[in-house]
N, C-alpha and C positions, 0 to 999 in steps of 0.2 A: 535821892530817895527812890525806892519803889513802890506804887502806889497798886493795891491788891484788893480787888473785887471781893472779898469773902464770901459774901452773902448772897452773892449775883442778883443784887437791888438795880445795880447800873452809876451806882453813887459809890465815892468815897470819904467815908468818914475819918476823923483822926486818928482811930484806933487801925485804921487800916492802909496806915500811912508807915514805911519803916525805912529809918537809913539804911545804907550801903557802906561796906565797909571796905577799905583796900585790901585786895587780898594779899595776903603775905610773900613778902618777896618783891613786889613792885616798885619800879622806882616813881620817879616826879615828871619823867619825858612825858606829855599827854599829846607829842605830835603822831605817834603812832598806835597812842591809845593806853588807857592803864584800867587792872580788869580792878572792878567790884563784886562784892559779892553778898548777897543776902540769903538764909537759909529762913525756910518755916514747914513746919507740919502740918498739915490742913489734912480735913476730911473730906469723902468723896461728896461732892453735893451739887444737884441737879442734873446737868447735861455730860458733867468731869470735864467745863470747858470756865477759864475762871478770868477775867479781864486782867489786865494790869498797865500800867501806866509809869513811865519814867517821869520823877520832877527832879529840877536841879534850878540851885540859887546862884549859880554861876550867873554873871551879867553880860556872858557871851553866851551865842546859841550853843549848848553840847550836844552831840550825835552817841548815841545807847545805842551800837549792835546798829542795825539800820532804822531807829529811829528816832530821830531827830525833835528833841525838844526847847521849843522858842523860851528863853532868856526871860520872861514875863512873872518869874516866882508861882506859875502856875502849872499843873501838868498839860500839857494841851496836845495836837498833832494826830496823827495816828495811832495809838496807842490804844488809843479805847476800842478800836474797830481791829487794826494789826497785828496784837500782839495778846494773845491767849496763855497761858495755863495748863496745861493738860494734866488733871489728876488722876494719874491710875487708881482704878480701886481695886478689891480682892477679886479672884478668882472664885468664879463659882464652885459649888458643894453639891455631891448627889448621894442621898442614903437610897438603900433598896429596902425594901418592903420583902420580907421573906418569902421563896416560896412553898406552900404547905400539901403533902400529897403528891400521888404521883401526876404527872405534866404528860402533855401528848398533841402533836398537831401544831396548833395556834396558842403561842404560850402566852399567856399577859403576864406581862410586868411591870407591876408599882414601882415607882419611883419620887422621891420628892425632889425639886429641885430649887437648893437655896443661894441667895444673894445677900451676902452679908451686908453691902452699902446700900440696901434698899434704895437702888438705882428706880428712876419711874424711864417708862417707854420711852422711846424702844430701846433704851441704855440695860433695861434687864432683861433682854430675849437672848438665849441659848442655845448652841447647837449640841448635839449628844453622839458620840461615836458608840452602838452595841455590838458586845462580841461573846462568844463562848466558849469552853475550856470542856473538854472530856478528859483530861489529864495527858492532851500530849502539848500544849501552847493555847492559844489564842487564835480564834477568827471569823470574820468579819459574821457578824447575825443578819441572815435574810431579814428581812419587815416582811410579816405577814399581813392582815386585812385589820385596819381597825386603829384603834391608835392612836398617839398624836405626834406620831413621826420624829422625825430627828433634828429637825431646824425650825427658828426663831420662836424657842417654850420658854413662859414665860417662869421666870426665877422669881423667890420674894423672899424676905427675911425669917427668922425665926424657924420652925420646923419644915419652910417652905411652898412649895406649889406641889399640888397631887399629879402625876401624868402615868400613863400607861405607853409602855413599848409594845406591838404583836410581834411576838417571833414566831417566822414560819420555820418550824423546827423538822418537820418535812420536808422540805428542800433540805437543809445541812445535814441531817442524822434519816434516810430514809431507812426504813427496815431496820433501824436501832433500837434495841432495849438497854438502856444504861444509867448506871447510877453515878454519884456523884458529877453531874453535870454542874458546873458555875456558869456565872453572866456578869459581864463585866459592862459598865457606861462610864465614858469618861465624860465631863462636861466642859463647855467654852463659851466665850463672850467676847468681848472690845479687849476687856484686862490682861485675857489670856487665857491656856488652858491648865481645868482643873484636873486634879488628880482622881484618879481612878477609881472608883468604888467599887465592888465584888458582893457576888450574893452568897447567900449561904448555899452549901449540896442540896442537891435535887434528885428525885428520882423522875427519868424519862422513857417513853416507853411508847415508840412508834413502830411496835409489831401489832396490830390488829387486825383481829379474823376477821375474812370473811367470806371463807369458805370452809366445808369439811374434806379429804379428802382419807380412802382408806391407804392405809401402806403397808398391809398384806396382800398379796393377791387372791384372786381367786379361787377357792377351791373345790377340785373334783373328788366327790366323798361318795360311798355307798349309803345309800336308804340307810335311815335308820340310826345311823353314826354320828358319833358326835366331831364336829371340824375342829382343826387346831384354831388358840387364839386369835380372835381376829381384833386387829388394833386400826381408831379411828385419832387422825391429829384434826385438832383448829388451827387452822393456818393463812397466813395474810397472802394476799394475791401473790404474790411471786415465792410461796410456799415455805413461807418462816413459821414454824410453832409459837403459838399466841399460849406463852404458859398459864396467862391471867384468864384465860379463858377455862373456867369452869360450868361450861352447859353443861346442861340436862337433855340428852337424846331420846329421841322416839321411834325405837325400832318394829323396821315394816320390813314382811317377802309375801311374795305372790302367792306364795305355797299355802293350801288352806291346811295342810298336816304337817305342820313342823313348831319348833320353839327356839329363841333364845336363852342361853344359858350364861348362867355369871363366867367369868373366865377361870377359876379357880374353885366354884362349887355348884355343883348339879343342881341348879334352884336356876326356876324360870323365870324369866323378865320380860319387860317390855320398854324396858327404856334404863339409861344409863347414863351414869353424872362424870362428867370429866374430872379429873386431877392433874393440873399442872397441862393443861391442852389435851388430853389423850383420856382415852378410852378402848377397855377392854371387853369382848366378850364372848360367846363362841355360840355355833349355832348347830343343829339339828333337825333332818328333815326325813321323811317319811313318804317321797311321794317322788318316783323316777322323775328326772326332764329337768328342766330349768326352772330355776328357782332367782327372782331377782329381789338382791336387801338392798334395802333404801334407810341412810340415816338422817335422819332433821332435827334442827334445833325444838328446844319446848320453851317458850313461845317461840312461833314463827317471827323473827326482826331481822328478816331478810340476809340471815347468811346462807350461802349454797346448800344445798344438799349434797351429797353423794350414793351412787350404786353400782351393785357389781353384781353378775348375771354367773352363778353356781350351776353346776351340772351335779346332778343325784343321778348315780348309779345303781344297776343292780348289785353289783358287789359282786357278781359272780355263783356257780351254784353250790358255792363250800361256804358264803360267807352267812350263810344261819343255818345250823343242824338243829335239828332236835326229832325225839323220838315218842312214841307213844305206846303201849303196853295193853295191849286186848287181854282182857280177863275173861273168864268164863268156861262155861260150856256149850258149844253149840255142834250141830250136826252137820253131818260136814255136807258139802255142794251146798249150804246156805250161804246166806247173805248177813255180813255184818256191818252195819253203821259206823264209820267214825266218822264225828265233826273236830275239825282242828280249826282254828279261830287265830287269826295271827292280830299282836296287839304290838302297837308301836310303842317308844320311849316311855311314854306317858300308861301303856297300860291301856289304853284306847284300841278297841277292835279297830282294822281297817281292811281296807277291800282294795281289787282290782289288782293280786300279786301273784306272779308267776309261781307254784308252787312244785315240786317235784316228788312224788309219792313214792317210796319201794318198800316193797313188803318180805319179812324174810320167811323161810320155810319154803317147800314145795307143792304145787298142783295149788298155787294161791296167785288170786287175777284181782289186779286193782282196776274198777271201772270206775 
């Protein structure tokens, strides 16, 4: 007989007591030995370590495998201490917890992680292999800060044990905006390893501003004139367009006579809202020298500014005509008044402008 621990009490009861049977094919030689065999199905229980013992009513000692049971109608010898059981039980189980939103940086990931044999410690602790998929294969997931890491978590039955993975998605994806991102965990135990679990797509998105910079150059414009568009990007330090970046700008120049203008219609501004990382606008100034535009976020939350230092010219002495038309009668060698008044963009008198006067007709003196 073979005598089987079921219950691992340390006792055998009669129900856990079972002949052996010859296995088929064997003859009656038992100088070299003749196999037996007993089969049974058991559940995984406790340690998956299960006692067992050889009895024989033989009235000579018979030797089991190497262990040797005395002729006493009892099971006795080594057995009880020697010879073990090992019950595999199931492989562990991992569902993933969805993730919702776009993802960036330091990814947490839910996971439950289940043990079908509701093994007790340390028979249900887990190791976990993460990896990720942009749609070209599989590979291995950084551990970012946080977590509870990848070795001895613990499994339990039913819908399982709650655990978080941090994926430092910064180190594998720098400067990547991408969708459809997957995350795979596999799990393992004593039993062996489980099959693979996969999350659902994702959208990931590690382009973040944090500067402005402009990507027109500078331009050299006449007083007065309006500049071709000038375009500002939000862009992550090593100068990737942040499309998700829709600030609100706050446009500034030194110049006390000049304005912002929309990029597409003659209406004045002072600030502008990005689409898709970028911004348009165009500018006009009124006042020769250097002019420097300065753009910043609205609120200030510490992304760079940018500026760029404009040169206002005169334009030269064709680039404003206009004429004025004396009426009257007056005596001639008199003195006639004209005031001419120059107004900039806006319609606003301003001062301090080179002007050039000629007068048509003869024996006529402009002082």
């Amino acid at each position: 007989q073979v005598w089987i621990d079921l219950d691992d009490d340390g006792t055998f009861i009669s129900s856990e007591k079972f002949g052996l049977e010859k296995k088929s094919g064997e003859g009656e030689d038992y100088t070299s030995g003749v196999r037996y065999n007993f089969s049974i199905e058991v559940d995984y229980d406790g340690d998956g370590s299960i006692y067992y013992r050889f009895y024989s009513g033989n009235p000579d000692s018979v030797t089991v495998s190497i262990v040797t049971c005395i002729s006493s109608y009892t099971a006795t010898g080594e057995g009880v201490l020697g010879s073990t059981l090992t019950v595999q039980g199931t492989v562990p189980r991992v569902t993933i917890v969805p993730l919702t939103g776009e993802q960036w940086g330091q990814v947490a990931i839910d996971y439950y992680l289940i043990d079908d044999d509701n093994k007790q410690p340390p028979h249900n602790l887990c190791d976990i292999v993460v990896e990720y998929d942009t749609g070209s294969g599989w590979k291995s997931a950084t551990e970012g800060v946080g977590g509870h890491g990848t070795e001895e978590l613990i499994a339990s039955t039913g819908t399982g044990t709650l655990h978080t993975y941090v994926w430092n998605s910064d180190t594998d994806l720098e400067e990547k905006e991408l969708s459809n991102i997957r995350i795979r965990i596999t799990p393992s135990d004593e039993d062996g390893t489980g099959s693979p679990a996969e999350s659902t797509s994702f959208y990931l998105d590690n382009i973040r501003v944090s500067k402005l910079a402009f990507t027109t150059s500078p331009q050299d414009i006449p007083f007065g004139t309006t500049s071709q568009i000038i375009t500002i990007l939000a862009q992550s330090p090593t100068g990737y367009t942040d499309i998700d970046a829709n600030l609100i700008l706050d446009l500034v120049t030194t110049s006390a006579d000049s304005a912002f203008l929309k990029a597409t219609e003659d209406i004045v501004i002072t600030s502008v809202t990005m689409q898709m990382g970028e911004a348009q606008f165009r500018y006009v100034d009124n006042i020769i020298g250097n002019s420097i535009l300065t753009v910043s976020e609205i609120p200030d939350v510490g992304i760079a500014n940018t500026a760029q230092t404009w040169i206002i010219n005169s334009g030269g002495t064709s680039s404003i005509t206009s004429s004025v038309t004396v009426t009257g009668i007056y005596v001639a060698g008199s003195t006639v008044t004209v005031v001419v008044t120059l107004r900039d963009y806006f319609s606003d008198p301003v001062s301090n402008r080179e002007v050039n006067i000629a007068v048509t007709g003869t024996d006529n003196i402009v002082t």
